[in-house]
C-alpha positions in Angstrom: 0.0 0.0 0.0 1.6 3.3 -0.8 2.0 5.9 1.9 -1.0 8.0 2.6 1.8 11.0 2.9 1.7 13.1 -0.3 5.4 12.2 -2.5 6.3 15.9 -2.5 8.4 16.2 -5.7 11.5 18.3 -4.8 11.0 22.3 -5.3 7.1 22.0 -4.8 6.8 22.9 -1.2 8.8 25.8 0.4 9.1 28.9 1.8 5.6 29.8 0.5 3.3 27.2 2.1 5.2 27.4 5.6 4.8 31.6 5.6 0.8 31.0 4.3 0.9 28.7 7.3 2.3 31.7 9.9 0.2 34.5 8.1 2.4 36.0 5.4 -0.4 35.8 2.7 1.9 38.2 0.3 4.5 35.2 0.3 2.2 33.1 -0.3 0.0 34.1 -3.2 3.0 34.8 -5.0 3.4 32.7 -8.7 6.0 30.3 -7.4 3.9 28.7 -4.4 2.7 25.4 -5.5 0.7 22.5 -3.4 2.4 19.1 -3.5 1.1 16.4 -5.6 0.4 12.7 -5.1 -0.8 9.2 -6.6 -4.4 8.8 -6.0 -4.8 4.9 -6.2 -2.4 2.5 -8.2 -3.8 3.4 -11.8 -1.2 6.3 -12.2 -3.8 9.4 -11.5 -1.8 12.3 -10.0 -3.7 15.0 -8.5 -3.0 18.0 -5.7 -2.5 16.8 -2.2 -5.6 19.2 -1.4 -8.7 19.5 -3.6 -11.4 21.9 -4.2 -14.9 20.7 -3.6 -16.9 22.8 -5.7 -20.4 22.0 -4.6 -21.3 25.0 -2.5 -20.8 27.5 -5.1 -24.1 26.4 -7.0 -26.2 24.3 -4.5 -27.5 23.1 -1.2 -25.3 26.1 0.7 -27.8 29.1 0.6 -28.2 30.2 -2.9 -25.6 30.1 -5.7 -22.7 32.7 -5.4 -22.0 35.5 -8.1 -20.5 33.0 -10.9 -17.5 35.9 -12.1 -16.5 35.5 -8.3 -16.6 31.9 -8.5 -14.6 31.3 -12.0 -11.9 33.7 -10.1 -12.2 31.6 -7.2 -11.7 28.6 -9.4 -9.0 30.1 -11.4 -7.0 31.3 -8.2 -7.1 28.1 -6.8 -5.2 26.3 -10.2 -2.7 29.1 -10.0 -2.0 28.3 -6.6 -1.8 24.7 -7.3 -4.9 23.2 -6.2 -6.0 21.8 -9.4 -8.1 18.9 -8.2 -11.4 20.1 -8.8 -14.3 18.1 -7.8 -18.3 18.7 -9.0 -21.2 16.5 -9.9 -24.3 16.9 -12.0 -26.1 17.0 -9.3 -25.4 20.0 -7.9 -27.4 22.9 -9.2 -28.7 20.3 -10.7 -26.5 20.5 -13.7 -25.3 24.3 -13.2 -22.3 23.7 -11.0 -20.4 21.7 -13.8 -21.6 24.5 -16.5 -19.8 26.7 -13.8 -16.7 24.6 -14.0 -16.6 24.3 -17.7 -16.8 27.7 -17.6 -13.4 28.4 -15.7 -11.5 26.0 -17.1 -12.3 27.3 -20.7 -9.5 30.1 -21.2 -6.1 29.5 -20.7 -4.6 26.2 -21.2 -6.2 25.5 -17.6 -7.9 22.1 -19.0 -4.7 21.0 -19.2 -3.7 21.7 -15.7 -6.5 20.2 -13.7 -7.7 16.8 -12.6 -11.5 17.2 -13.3 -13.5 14.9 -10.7 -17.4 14.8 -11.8 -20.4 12.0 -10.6 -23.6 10.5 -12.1 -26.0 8.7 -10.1 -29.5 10.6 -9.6 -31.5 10.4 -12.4 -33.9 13.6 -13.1 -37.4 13.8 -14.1 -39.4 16.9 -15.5 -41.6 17.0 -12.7 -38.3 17.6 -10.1 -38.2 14.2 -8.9 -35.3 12.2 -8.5 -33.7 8.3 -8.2 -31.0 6.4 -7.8 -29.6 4.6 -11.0 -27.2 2.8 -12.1 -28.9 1.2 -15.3 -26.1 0.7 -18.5 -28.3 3.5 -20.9 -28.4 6.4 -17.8 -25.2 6.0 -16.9 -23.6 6.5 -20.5 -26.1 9.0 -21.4 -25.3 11.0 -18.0 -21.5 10.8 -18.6 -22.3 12.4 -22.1 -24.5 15.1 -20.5 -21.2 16.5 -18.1 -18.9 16.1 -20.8 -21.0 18.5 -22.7 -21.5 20.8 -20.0 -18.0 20.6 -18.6 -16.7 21.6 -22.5 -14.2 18.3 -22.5 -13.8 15.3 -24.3 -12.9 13.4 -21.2 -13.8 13.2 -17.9 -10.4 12.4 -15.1 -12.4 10.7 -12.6 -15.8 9.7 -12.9 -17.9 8.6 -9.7 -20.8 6.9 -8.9 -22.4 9.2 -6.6 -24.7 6.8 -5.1 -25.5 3.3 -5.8 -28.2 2.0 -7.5 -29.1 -1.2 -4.8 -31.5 -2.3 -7.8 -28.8 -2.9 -10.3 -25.8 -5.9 -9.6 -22.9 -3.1 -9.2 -21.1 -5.2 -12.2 -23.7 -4.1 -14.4 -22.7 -0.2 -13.4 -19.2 -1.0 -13.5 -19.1 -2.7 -17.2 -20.7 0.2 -18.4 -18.5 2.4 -16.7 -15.8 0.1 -18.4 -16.4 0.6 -21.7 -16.6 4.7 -21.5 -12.8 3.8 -20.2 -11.9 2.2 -23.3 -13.8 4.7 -25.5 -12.0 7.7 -24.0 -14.5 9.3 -22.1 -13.4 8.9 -19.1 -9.6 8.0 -17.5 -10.3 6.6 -14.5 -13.7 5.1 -12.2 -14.9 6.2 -8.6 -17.4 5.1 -6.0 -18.6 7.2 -3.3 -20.7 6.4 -0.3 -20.1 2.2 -1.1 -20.3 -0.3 0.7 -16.6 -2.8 1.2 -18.4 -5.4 -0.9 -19.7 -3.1 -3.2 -16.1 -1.8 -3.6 -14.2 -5.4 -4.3 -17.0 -6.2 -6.8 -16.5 -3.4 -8.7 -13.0 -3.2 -8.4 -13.5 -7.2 -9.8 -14.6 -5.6 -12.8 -12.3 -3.2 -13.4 -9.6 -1.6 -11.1 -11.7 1.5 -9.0 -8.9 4.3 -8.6 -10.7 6.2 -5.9 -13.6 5.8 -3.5 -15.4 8.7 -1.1 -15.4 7.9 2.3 -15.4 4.0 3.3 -11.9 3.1 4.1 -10.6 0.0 2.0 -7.7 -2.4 2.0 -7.6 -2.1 -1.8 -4.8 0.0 -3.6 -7.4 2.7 -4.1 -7.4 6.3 -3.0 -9.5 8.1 -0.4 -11.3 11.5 -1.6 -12.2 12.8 1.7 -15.2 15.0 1.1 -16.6 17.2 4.0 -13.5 17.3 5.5 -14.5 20.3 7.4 -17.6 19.0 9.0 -19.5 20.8 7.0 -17.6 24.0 8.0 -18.3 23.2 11.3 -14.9 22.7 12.3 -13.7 26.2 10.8 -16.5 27.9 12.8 -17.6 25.5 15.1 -21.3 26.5 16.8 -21.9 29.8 15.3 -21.8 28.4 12.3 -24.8 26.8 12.5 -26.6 30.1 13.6 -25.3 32.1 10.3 -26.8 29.7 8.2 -29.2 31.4 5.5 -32.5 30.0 4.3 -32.0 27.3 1.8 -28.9 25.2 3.5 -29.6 21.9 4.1 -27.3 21.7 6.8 -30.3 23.5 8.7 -31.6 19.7 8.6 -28.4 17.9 10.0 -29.0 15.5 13.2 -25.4 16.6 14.2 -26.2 20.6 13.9 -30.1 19.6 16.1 -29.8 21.1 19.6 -28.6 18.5 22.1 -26.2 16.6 19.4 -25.2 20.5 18.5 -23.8 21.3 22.2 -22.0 17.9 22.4 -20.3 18.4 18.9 -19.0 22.0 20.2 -17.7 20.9 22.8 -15.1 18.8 20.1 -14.5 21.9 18.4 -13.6 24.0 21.3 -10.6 21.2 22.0 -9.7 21.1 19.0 -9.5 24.8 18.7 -7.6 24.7 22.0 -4.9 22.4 20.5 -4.9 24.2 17.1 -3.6 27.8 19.1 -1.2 25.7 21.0 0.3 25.0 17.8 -0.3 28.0 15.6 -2.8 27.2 13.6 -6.6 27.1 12.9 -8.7 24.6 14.2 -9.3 23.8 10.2 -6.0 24.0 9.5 -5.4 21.3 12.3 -8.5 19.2 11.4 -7.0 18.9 7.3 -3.7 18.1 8.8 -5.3 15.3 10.7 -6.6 13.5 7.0 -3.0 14.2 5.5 -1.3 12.3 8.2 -3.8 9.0 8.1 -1.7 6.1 7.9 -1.8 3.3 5.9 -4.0 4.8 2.4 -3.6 7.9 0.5 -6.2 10.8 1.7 -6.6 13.3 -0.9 -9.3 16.0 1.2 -11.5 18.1 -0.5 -12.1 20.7 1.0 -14.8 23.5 -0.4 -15.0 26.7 -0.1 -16.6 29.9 -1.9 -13.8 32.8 -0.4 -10.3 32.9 -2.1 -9.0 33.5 1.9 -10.5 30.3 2.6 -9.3 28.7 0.1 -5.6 30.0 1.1 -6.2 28.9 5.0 -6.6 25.3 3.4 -3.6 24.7 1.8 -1.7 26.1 4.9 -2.7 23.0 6.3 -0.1 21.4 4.3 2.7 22.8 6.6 0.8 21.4 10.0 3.0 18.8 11.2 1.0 16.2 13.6 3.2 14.3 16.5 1.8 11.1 16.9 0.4 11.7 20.6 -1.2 14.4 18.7 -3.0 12.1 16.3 -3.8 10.4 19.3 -5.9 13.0 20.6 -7.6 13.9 18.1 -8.7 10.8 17.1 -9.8 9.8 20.4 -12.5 14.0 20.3 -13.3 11.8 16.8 -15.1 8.3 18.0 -18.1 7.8 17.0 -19.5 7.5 21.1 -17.6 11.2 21.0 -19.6 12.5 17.7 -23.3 13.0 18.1 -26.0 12.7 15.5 -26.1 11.0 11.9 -24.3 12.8 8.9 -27.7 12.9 7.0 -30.9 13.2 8.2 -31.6 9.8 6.2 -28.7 7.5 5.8 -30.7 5.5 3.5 -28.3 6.4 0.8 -25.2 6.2 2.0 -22.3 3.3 2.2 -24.1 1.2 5.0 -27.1 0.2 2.4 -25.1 0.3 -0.6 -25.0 -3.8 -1.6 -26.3 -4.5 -4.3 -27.9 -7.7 -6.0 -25.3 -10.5 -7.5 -25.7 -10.9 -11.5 -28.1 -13.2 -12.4 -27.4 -16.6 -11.9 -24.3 -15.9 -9.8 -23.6 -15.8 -6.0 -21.6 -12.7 -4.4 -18.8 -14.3 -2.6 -16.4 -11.4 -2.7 
């Protein structure tokens, strides 16, 4: 298994991140500051050691942010080496991808960034939605973000939830043959279950998976990394939230769970200051120091100052008694509430049915 430590190629990381880090943000917004880079699974895709999660920009946050701030945004981010750029059609629906394409369009910037996009929820005219994972959606929906993302191929393409209707090597074969086409480079799962995940990757080799932690040689995308923001902000956080974010309707955010959880952030804020740092800072330095799988966070973010407090967390350095303690604020007796209001979709219902006339043994 290759080290979950980023390979930092020699010249990448200097002076720049470390004075971000301490607060010189002249030094480190200037040209030459870069963000390391590192192998995301064993299929030979390379991508930042931090990511952008794009999501918030267009959906499920408040209402969708001024899009000329958001291309900048975008735009900065590439410059300062954060070129791992992650978006699904769902978001908007459809509108956050159209944002991306638009960003990425001038430039040469296509060629610098690893684009990460996901199919999965099927919409109807009348605003419904569903799962699936059927051969014809999923190639038609792949041809759908290529044409709003203005590419001819897609870096990593997820399944953003799976289809429990449809044997998962039914999904993947499809997902195969858009490899071999050219449409896309390399296949993700997110929010599946192990089994899911070594059926799949039975079919052809998965490169990265969002959030369940495997023993396969495949990468971690660590989406949410942040809590939701929760752990920039902590409590008060939840209070600034405008009409329209659905993180109004998180168990963990409810009051009782919400009083708990704070409690978590005000140690971990404690511990941050004893080093220097944010408590976000100290929270994304936690997911680059996992051991034993290579973590690629993503965090997102819709302020360019933001987005320059994440990469400082690049230069945290984590003792191991500090890992320690945070991991021990971070068990799940120590975390109250679900992360959805239903989990129904998510990695602990994701198996799906064996192929006809075969039994799952994997």
């Amino acid at each position: 298994m290759a080290s979950p430590h980023p390979q930092r190629k020699e010249g990448e990381v200097g002076g720049d991140i470390a004075a971000m880090a301490s607060g010189d943000a002249a030094a480190a917004a200037s040209p030459s500051s870069s963000v390391p880079r590192m192998k995301l699974g064993s299929q030979g895709l390379e991508v930042s050691a931090q990511g952008l999660g794009c999501m918030g920009m267009s959906a499920f946050y408040g209402p969708p942010k001024p899009e000329a701030d958001m291309i900048a945004l975008i735009r900065h981010a590439v410059r300062r080496g954060v070129t791992f750029l992650d978006t699904s059609d769902i978001y908007g629906p459809f509108t956050n991808e159209l944002l991306l394409g638009k960003a990425i369009s001038e430039g040469g910037l296509r060629d610098q960034v690893q684009l990460a996009t996901k199919f999965g929820s099927r919409h109807f005219e009348d605003g419904s939605r569903e799962i699936c994972g059927q051969p014809g959606y999923v190639r038609a929906a792949c041809e759908a973000s290529l044409r709003r993302l203005g590419v001819d191929c897609i870096d990593l393409y997820y399944q953003h939830r799976i289809d429990t209707r449809v044997p998962i090597e039914v999904t993947m074969g499809e997902l195969k043959k858009l490899v071999e086409e050219g449409k896309i480079k390399y296949i993700g799962l997110s929010e599946a279950s192990a089994s899911t995940i070594r059926r799949a990757h039975a079919v052809h080799p998965v490169t990265a998976i969002q959030l369940e932690w495997s023993f396969l040689l495949v990468g971690i995308v660590a989406y949410s990394p942040l809590g939701r923001g929760f752990l920039s902000a902590g409590p008060k956080m939840v209070e600034k939230l405008s009409e329209g974010d659905f993180r109004k309707f998180f168990p963990r955010f409810q009051p009782g769970n919400l009083e708990r959880n704070g409690y978590i952030y005000e140690e971990v804020k404690k511990m941050a200051e004893r080093k220097g740092c944010t408590a976000s800072q100290l929270a994304l330095a936690w997911v680059h120091h996992q051991e034993g799988v290579d973590v690629c966070p993503i965090p997102g973010t819709t302020k360019v100052e933001n987005l320059e407090q994440n990469v400082g967390a690049l230069a945290v350095k984590l003792t191991p008694e500090e890992m320690s303690q945070l991991q021990s604020l971070a068990t799940a007796d120590s975390v109250k509430g679900d992360r959805y209001p239903s989990m129904e979709n998510t990695w602990m219902y994701s198996d799906t049915p064996p192929p006809p006339g075969k039994k799952t043994t994997l």
